[in-house]
C-alpha positions as CSV (number, residue, x, y, z in Angstrom):
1,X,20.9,13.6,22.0
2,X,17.4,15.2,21.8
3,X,16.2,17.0,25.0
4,X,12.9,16.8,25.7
5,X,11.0,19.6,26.9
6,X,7.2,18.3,28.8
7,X,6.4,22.2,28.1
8,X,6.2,21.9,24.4
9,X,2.4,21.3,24.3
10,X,2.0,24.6,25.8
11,X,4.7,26.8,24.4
12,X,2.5,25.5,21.0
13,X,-0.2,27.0,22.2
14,X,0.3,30.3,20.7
15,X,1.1,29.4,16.8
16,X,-2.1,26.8,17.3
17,X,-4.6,25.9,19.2
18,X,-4.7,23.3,21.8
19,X,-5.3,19.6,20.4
20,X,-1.9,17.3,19.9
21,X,-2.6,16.3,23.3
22,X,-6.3,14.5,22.6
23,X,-4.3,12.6,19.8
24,X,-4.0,9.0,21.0
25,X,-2.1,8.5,18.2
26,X,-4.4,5.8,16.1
27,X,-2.6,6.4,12.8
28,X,-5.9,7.3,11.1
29,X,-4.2,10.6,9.9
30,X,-1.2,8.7,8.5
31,X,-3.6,6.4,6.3
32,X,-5.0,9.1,4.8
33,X,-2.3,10.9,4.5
34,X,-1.0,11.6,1.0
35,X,2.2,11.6,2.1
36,X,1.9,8.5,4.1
37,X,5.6,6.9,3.3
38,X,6.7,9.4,5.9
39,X,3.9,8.5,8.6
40,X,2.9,12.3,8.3
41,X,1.6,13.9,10.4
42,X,1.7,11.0,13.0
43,X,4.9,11.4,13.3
44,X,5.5,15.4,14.1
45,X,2.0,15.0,16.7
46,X,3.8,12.8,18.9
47,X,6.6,14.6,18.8
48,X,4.6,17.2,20.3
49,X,3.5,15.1,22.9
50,X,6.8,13.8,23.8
51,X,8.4,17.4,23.9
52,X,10.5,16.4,21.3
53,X,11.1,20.0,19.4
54,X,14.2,19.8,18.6
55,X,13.2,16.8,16.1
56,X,10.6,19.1,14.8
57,X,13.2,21.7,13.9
58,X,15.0,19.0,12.5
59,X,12.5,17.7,10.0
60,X,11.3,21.7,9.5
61,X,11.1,20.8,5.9
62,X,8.3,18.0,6.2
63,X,6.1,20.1,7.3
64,X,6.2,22.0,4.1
65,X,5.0,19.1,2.3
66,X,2.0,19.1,3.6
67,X,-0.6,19.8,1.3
68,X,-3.5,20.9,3.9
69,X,-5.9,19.1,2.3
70,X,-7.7,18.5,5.4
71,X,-8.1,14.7,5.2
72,X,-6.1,14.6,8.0
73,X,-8.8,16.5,10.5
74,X,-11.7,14.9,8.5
75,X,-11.1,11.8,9.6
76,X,-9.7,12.1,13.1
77,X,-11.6,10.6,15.7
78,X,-10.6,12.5,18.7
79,X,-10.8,15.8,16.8
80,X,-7.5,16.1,17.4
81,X,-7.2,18.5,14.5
82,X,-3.9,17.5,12.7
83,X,-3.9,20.2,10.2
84,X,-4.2,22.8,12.8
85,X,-1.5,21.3,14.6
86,X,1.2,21.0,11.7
87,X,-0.1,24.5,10.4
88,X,0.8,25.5,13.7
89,X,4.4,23.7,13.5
90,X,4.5,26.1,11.0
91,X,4.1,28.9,12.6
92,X,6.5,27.7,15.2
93,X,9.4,26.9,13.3
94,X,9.0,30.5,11.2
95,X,9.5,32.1,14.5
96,X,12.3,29.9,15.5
97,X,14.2,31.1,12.3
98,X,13.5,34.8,12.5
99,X,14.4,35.0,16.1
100,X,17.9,32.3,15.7
């Protein structure tokens, strides 16, 4: 069972800034995406939202796949800044492993 933690948002703060909560989750990222079979980075934004880290840790690997190409943040139109936010995702889960 995943636990769900309504403090993610802000424990995210410090690998990235502050967006994944102006996502209203649209899907424009996920159309654009390159890697859109995997509804990347839609996906791994809500589970931000939700407090759903765990699943992030999870799926760790997806976000390697990312190509930062910067379609994503292009085309957002709440300047939610996915690219930031999976960069950040990053961040987090490189931290998780060094400190586990």
């Amino acid at each position: 069972m995943t636990m769900l933690n309504p403090d993610f948002a802000e424990e995210l703060k410090q690998f990235s800034e502050d967006s994944a909560l102006a996502c209203f989750n649209c899907g424009t990222c996920a159309a654009i995406c390159p890697l859109i079979d995997s509804h990347f980075p839609r996906s791994m934004i809500r589970y931000v939202q939700i407090g759903a880290k765990e699943r992030i840790l999870e799926a760790a690997t997806e976000l390697w796949k990312c190509l930062h190409c910067g379609l994503c943040t292009q085309t957002c139109p709440r300047e939610a800044n996915p690219g930031e936010i999976i960069l950040g995702l990053k961040r987090l889960v490189l931290d998780h492993w060094r400190k586990s």
